[in-house]
C-alpha positions as CSV (number, residue, x, y, z in Angstrom):
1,X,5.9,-4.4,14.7
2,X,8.0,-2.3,13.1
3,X,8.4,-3.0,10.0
4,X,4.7,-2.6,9.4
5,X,4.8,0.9,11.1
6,X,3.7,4.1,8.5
7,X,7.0,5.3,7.1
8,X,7.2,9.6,6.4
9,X,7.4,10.8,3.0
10,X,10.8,11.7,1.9
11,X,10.1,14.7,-0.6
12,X,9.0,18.3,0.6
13,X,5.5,20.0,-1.5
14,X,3.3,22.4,0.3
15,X,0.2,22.1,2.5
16,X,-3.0,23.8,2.2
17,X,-3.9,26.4,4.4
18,X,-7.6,27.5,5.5
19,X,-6.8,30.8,3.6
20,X,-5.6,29.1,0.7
21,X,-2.1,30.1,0.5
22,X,0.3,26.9,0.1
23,X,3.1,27.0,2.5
24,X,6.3,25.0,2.2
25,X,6.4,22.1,4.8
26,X,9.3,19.6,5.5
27,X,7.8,16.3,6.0
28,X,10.4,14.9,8.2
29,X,9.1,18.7,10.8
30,X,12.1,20.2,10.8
31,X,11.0,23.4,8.9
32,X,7.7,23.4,10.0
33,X,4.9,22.4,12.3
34,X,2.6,21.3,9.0
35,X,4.3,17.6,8.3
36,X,1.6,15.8,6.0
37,X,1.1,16.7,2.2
38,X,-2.7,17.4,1.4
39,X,-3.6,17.9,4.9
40,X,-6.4,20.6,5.4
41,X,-7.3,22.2,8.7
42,X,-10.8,21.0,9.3
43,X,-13.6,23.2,8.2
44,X,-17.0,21.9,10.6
45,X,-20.6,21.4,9.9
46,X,-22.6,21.8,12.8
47,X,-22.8,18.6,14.6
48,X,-19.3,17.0,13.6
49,X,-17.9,15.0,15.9
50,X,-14.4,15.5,14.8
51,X,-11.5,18.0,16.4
52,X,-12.0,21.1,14.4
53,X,-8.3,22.2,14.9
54,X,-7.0,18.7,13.9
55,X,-5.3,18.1,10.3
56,X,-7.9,16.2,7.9
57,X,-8.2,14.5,4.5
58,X,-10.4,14.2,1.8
59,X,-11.0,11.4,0.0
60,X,-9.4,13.2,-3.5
61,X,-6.3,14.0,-0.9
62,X,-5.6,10.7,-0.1
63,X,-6.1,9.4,-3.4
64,X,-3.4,11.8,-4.8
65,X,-0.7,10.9,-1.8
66,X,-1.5,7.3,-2.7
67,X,-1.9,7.1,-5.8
68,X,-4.9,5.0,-5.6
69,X,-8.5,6.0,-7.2
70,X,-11.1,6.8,-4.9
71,X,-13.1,3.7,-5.6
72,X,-10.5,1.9,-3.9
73,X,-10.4,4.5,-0.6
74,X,-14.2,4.1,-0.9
75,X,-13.7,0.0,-1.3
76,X,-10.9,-0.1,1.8
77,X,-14.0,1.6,3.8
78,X,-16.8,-0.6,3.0
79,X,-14.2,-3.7,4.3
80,X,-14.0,-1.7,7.8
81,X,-10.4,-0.8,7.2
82,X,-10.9,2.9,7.2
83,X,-13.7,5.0,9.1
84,X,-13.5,8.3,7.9
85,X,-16.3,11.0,9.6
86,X,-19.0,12.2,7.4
87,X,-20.0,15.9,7.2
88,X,-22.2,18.2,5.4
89,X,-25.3,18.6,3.8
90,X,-26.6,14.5,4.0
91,X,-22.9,13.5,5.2
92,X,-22.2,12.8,2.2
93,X,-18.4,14.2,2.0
94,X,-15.5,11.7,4.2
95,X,-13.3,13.6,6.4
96,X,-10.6,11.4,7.1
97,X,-8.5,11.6,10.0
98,X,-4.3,11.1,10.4
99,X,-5.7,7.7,12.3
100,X,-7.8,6.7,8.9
101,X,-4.4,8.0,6.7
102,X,-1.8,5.6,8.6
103,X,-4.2,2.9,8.7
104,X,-4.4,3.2,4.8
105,X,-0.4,3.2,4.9
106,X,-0.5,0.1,6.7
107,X,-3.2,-1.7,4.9
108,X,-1.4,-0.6,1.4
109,X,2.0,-2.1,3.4
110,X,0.1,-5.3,3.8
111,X,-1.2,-6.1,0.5
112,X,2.4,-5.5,-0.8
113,X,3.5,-7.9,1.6
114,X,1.0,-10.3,0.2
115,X,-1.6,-10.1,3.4
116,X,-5.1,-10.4,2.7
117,X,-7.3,-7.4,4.0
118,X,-8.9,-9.3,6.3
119,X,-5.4,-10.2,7.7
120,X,-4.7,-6.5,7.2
121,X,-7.5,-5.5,9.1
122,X,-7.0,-8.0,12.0
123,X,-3.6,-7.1,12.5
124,X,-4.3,-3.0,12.2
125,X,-7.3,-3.6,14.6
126,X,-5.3,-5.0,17.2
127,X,-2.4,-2.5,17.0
128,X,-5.9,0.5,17.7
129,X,-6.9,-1.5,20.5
130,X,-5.6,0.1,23.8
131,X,-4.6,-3.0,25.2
132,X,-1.5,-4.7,25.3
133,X,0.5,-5.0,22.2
134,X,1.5,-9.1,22.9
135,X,-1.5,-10.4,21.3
136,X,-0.9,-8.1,18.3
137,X,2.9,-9.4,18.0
138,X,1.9,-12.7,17.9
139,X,-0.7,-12.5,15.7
140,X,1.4,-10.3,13.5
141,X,4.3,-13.2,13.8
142,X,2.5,-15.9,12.9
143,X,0.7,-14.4,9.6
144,X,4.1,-13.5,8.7
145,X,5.4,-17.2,9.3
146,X,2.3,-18.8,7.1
147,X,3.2,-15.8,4.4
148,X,6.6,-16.9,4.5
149,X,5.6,-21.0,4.0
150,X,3.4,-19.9,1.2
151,X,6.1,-17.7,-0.5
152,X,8.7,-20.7,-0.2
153,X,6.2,-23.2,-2.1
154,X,5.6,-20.8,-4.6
155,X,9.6,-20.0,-5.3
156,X,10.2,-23.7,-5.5
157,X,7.5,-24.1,-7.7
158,X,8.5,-21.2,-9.7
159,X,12.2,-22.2,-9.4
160,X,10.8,-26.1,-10.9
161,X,8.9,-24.5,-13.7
162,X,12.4,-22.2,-14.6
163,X,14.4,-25.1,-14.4
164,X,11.8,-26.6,-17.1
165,X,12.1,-23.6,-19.3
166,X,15.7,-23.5,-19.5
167,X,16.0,-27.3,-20.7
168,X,13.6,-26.5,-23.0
169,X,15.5,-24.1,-24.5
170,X,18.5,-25.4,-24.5
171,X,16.8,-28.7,-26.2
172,X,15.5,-26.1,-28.7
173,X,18.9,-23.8,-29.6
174,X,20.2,-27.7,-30.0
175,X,17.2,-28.6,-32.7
176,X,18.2,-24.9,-34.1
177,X,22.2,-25.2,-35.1
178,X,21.6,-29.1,-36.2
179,X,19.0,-27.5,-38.6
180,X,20.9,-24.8,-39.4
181,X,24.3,-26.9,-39.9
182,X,22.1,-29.4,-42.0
183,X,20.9,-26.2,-44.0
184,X,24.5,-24.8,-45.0
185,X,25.3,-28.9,-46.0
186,X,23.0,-28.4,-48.3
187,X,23.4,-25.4,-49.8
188,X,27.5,-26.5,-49.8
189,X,26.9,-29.4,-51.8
190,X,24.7,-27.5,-54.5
């Protein structure tokens, strides 16, 4: 399952501070003990449910690290692949945990390995559930195998179709220099 582990950003930034001061951070830790651009030390609401010293996200946080719009976060959510916490006044703002920020990694992992989300989500459910991790490597093994098949048909296919293009061209750079040869006969003889 590694390969579908979160990997660490290579390039150091800053983090935000409750105070508002930007401190530099090393996201690999070895300059500091703040290792996640745009985390934020939670600020609580009464009745939050969260850790109030943890490190949290908004949704405009992990939309910038990602590079994704919010619709999407908000999108990934509705499919059950992220559950951020809601606070404030009608919970209306998502406070997103490190747990909901790795499982985007992994979910945005997926698709560019060609999973579906609801393969995503199967596999990323399992690797949450406290149990053992066979199941989940087995799962995870055969979606990879049925990607794989699928990827194999479509480079043949694609591979066929290439094949097809290049004798066409070839057929038409023939056409080209017997026109162009019959062209410059022509004009010779005139």
């Amino acid at each position: 399952m590694q390969a579908f582990h979160a990997d660490r950003q290579q390039s150091a930034g800053a983090c935000f501070l409750p105070c508002g001061q930007r401190r530099p951070y090393n996201v690999r830790g070895k300059n500091s003990t703040i290792d996640k651009p745009f985390a934020r030390h939670a600020i609580t609401f009464p009745g939050d449910s969260f850790v109030a010293t943890g490190v949290t996200y908004s949704i405009s946080d992990l939309a910038k690290e990602f590079d994704l719009t919010t619709r999407a976060i908000r999108f990934y959510e509705d499919m059950g692949l992220l559950q951020p916490q809601r606070t404030g006044e009608g919970r209306r703002v998502r406070v997103y945990t490190p747990r909901d920020r790795t499982r985007l990694k992994l979910t945005l992992r997926a698709k560019r390995l060609g999973f579906s989300l609801s393969e995503a989500k199967q596999i990323i459910d399992l690797y949450d559930s406290p149990r053992d991790t066979l199941p989940q490597m087995r799962l995870y093994l055969d979606t990879l195998a049925t990607h794989r098949r699928q990827l194999e048909i479509q480079l043949g296919e694609i591979q066929a179709n290439l094949e097809e293009v290049k004798a066409h061209e070839k057929e038409a750079r023939t056409l080209l220099n017997r026109m162009m040869n019959a062209g410059n006969e022509r004009a010779i003889k005139k």
